[in-house]
C-alpha positions as CSV (number, residue, x, y, z in Angstrom):
1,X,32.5,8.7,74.1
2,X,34.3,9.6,71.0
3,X,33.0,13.1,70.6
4,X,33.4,13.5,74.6
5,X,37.2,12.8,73.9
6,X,37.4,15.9,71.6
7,X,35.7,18.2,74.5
8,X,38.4,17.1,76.9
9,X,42.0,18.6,77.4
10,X,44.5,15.9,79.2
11,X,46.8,18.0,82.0
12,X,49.2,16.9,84.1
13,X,50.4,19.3,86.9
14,X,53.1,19.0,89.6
15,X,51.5,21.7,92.0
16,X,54.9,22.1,93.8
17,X,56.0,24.1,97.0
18,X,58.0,26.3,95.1
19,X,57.8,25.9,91.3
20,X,54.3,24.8,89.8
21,X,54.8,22.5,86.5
22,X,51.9,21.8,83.8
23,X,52.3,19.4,81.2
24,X,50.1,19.9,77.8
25,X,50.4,17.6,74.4
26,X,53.6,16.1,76.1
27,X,55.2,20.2,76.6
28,X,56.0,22.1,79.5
29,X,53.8,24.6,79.3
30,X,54.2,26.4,82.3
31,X,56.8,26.1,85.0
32,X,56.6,28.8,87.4
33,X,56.9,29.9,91.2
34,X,54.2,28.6,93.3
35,X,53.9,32.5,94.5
36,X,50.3,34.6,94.6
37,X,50.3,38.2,95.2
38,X,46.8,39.3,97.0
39,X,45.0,42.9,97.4
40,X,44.7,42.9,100.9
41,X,42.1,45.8,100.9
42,X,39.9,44.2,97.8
43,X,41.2,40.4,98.4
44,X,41.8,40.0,94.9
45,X,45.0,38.1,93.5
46,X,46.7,40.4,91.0
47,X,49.7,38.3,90.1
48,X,50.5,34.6,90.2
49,X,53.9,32.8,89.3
50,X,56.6,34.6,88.3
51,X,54.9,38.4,88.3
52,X,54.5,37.3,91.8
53,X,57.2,36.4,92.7
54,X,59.1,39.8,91.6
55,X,57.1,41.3,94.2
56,X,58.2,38.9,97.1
57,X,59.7,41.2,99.9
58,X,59.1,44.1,98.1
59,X,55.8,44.8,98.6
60,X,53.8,47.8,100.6
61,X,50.9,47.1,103.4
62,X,48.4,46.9,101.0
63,X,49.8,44.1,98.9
64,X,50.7,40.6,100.2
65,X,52.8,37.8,98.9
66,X,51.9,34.0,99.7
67,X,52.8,30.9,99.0
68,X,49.9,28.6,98.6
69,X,51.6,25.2,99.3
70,X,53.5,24.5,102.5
71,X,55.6,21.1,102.7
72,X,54.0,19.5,99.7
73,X,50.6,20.7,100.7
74,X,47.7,23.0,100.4
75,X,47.9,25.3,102.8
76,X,46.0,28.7,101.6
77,X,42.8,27.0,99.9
78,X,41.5,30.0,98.0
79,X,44.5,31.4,96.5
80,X,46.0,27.9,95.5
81,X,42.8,27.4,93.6
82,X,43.2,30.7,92.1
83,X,47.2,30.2,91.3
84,X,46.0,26.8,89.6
85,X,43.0,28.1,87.7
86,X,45.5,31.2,86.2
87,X,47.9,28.8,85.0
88,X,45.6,26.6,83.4
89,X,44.5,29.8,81.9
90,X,47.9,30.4,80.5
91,X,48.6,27.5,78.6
92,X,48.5,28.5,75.1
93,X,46.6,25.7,73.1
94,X,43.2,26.6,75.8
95,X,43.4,30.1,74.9
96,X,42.3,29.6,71.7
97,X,39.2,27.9,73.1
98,X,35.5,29.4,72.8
99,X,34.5,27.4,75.9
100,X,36.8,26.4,79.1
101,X,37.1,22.3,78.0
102,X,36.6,20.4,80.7
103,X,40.3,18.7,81.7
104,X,41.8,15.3,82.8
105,X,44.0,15.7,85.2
106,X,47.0,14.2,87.0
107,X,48.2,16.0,89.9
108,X,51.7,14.3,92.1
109,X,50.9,14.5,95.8
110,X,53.6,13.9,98.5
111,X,53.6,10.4,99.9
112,X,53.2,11.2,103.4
113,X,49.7,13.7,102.9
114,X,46.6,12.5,105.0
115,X,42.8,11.8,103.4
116,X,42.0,15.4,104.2
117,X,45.2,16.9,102.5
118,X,44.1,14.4,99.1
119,X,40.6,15.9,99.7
120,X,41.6,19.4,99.3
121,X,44.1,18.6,96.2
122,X,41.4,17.3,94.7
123,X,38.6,19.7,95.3
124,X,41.0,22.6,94.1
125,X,41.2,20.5,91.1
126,X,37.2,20.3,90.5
127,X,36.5,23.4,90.6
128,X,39.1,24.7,87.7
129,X,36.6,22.0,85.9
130,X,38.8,19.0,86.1
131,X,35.9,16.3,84.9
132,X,38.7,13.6,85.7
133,X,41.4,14.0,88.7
134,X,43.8,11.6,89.3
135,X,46.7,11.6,92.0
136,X,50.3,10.4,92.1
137,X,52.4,9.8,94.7
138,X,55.7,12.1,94.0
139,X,58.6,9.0,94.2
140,X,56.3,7.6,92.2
141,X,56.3,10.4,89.4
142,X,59.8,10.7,89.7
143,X,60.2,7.4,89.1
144,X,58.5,7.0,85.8
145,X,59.9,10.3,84.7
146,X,63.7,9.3,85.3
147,X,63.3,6.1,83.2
148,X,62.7,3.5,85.3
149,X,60.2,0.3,84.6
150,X,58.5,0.7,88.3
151,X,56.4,-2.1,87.0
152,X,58.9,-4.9,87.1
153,X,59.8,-7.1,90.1
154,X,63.1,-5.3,90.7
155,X,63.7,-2.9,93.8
156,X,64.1,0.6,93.1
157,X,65.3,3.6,95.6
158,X,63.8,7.7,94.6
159,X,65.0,10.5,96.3
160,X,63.1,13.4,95.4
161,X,64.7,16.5,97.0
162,X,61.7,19.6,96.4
163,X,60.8,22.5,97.4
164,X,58.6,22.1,100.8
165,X,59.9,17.7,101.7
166,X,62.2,15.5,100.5
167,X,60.8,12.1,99.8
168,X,62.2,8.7,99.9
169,X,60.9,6.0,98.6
170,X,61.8,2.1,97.7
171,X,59.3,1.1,94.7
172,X,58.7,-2.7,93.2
173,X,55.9,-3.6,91.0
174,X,54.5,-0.7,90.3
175,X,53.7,0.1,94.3
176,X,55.8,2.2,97.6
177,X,57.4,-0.9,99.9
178,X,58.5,1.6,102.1
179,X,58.7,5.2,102.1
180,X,59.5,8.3,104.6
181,X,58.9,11.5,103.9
182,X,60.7,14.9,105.9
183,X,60.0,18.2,105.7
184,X,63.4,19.2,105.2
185,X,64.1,20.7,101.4
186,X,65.0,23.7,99.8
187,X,62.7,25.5,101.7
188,X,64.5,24.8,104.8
189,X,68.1,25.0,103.0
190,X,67.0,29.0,102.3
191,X,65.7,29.5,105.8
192,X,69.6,27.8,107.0
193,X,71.1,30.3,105.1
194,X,69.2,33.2,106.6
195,X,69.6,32.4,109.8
196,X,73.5,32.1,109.1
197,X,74.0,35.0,107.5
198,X,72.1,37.0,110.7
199,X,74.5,35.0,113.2
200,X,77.6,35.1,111.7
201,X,78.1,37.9,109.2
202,X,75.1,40.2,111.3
203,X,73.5,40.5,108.1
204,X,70.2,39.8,107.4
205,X,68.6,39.2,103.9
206,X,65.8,38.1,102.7
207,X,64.1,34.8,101.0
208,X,65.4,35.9,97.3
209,X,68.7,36.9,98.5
210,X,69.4,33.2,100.1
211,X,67.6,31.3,97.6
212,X,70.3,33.2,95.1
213,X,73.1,32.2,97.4
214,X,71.8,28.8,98.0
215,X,71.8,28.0,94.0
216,X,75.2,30.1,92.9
217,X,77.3,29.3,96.0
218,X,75.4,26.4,97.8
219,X,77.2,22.9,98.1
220,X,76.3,19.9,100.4
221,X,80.1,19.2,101.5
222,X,83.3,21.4,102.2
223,X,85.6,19.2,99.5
224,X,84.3,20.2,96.2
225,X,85.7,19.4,92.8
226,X,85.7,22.0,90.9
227,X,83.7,24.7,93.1
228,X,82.0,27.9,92.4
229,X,83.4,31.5,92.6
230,X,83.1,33.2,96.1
231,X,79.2,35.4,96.2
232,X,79.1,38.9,96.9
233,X,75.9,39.2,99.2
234,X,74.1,42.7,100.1
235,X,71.7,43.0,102.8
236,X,70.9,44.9,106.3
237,X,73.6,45.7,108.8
238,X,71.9,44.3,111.8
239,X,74.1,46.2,114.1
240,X,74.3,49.5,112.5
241,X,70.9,49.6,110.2
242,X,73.1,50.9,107.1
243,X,73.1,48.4,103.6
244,X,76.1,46.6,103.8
245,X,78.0,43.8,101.1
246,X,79.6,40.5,102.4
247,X,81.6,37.9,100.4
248,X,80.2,34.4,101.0
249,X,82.1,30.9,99.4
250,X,80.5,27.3,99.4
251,X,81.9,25.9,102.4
252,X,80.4,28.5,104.4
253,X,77.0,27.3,102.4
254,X,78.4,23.7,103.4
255,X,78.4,24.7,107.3
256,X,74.9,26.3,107.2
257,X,73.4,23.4,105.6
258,X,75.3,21.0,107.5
259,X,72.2,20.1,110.0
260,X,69.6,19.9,107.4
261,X,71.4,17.5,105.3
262,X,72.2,15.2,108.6
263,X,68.3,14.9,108.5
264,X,68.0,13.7,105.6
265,X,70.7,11.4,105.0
266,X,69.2,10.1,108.3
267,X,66.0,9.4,106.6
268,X,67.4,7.3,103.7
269,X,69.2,5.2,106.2
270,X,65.7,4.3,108.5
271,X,64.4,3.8,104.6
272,X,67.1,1.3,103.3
273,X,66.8,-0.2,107.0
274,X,63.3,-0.9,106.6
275,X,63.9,-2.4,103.1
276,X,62.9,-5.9,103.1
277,X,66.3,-7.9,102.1
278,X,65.3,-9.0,98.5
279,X,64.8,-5.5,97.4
280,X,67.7,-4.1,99.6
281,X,70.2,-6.1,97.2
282,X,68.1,-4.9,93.9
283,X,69.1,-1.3,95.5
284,X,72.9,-2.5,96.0
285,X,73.0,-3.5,92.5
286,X,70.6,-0.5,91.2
287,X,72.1,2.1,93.4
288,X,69.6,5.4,94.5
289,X,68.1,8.0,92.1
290,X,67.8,11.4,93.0
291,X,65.1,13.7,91.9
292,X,64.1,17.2,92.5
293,X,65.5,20.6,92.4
294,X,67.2,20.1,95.7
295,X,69.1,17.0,94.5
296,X,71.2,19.9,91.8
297,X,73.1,21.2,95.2
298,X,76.8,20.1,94.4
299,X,78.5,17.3,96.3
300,X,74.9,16.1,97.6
301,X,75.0,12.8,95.4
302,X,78.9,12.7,96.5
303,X,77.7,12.5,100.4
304,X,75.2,10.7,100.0
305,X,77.2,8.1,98.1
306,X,79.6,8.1,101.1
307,X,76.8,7.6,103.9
308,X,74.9,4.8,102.5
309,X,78.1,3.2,100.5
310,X,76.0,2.6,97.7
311,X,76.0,4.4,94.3
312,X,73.9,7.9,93.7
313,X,73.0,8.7,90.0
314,X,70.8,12.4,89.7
315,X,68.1,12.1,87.2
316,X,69.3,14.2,83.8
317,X,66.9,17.0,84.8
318,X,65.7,16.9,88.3
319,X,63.1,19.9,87.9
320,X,61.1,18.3,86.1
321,X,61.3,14.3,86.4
322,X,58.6,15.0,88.6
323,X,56.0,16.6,86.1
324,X,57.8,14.3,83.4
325,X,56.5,11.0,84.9
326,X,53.0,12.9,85.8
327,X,53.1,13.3,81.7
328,X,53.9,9.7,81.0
329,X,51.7,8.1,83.5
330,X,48.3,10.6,82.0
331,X,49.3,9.7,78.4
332,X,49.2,5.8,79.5
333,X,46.5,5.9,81.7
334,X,45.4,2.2,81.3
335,X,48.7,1.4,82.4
336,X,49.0,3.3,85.3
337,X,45.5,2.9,86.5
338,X,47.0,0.8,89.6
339,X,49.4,3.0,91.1
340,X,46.8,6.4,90.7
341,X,44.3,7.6,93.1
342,X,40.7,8.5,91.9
């Protein structure tokens, strides 16, 4: 077994809607967009990640941008096999390899993903010659990666705010009580802020523009602290054709958003309803964590604090709890064995 060990790479990989994270000898050794640009004449990829990503609404007929993952899941089978086995590719310590080494690997999955979702998560997996795949649920991941002993008998509430669904989940001994997951995130918050911009400044940009907007200018709540600088924004004239420049501040962000964050501070209610009473006054005590790269949109923790009366504390980097706890829970596997999925 010994010798086997040495032939084997441990990975950990938090195949995200919008950012990919691999974990290597406890690093970050990539983190980029979940993006893959395809030859549409030769059906080749010729750029994953963030070369990709450059390219995204700027490309010609014969080129075409996609985004593998859609709300948590494999959506494009092919090129999210390709986007994986490229990253794998690119972390340094394997490139000094003769042979591919086979890998161990611990891939997060949203909690709400059905048998045949898990089925193609893992297959993708196989084929970059994982020998070993586990899966994580997400709150799970985020969980472990904020700090928290999910093994003890003591209620705790995630909120992991990504890139394609948010995910809520109350955790106790090492397993989900209860758990909803919406697909309402940051992919939704970019699409809001499209559709605003069209409607009330009759400007229309793209998906780079608003995700741009969405992380200089975006808040969750008009009464901000200390709030950001007002945005200048160029784009399309819808009316007259011509490229035209708007100013946009956070409380017109705020507006935009408004309905989308209704949904989810919804969903954390029907959660913490459905919390059975002994762990509902752990999670009074304990307060709710917040994880994910939607959880950094100012005021959200405030809001949330204000709807469910309880306390909101966001994980010290919310990027990457996610791939953080994927690292901790491959590195311990005996541990962890109970809460992953062969």
């Amino acid at each position: 077994m010994g010798f086997f060990d040495f032939l084997t790479e441990d990975i950990a990989i938090d195949l995200g809607t919008a950012n990919t994270l691999i974990i290597h000898n406890d690093k970050v050794v990539v983190d980029s967009p979940s993006i893959v640009a395809r030859d549409r004449t030769t059906g080749k990829i010729i750029a994953v990640g963030k070369e990709a990503n450059l390219m995204q609404g700027k490309t010609h007929e014969n080129i075409k941008t996609i985004r593998p993952l859609k709300d948590g899941v494999i959506a494009d089978f092919d090129a999210s096999e390709k986007m994986i086995s490229m990253f794998i590719k690119e972390i340094p310590a394997l490139k000094k390899k003769l042979f591919p080494p086979a890998l161990r690997l611990v891939i997060c999955i949203p909690s709400g993903i059905t048998e045949v979702e898990m089925r193609a998560v893992k297959e993708s997996a196989e084929r970059v010659n994982g020998k070993e795949v586990y899966l994580i649920h997400e709150p799970m991941a985020a969980a472990i990666g904020i700090g928290l002993d999910i093994m003890e008998p003591k209620g705790s509430m995630i909120v992991d705010i990504g890139g394609g669904t948010t995910e809520i989940a109350v955790i106790a001994l090492g397993g989900i009580v209860c758990d909803k997951s919406v697909k309402v995130a940051g992919d939704v918050f970019t699409n809001d802020i499209i559709y605003y911009m069209r409607t009330q400044h009759n400007l229309y940009v793209g998906e780079a523009t608003a995700e741009h907007i969405k992380i200089t200018v975006g808040a969750a709540t008009e009464d901000l602290q200390s709030p950001p600088d007002e945005l200048s924004v160029q784009g399309r004239d819808l009316l007259s054709g011509k490229p035209k420049q708007v100013q946009i501040n956070y409380r017109e962000v705020a507006k935009a958003l408004d309905k989308s964050i209704i949904r989810i501070e919804d969903a954390v209610m029907e959660t913490l309803s459905n919390t059975p009473p002994e762990l509902a006054s752990d999670i009074y005590n304990s307060g709710i964590f917040l994880a994910g790269g939607g959880s950094m949109l100012r005021g959200l923790d405030k809001r949330l604090s204000l709807k469910t009366d309880l306390p909101v504390y966001i994980a010290e980097d919310p990027l990457r709890a996610v791939v953080r706890g994927t690292g901790i829970a491959l590195k311990n596997l005996d541990r962890y064995k109970g809460i992953l999925m062969q």
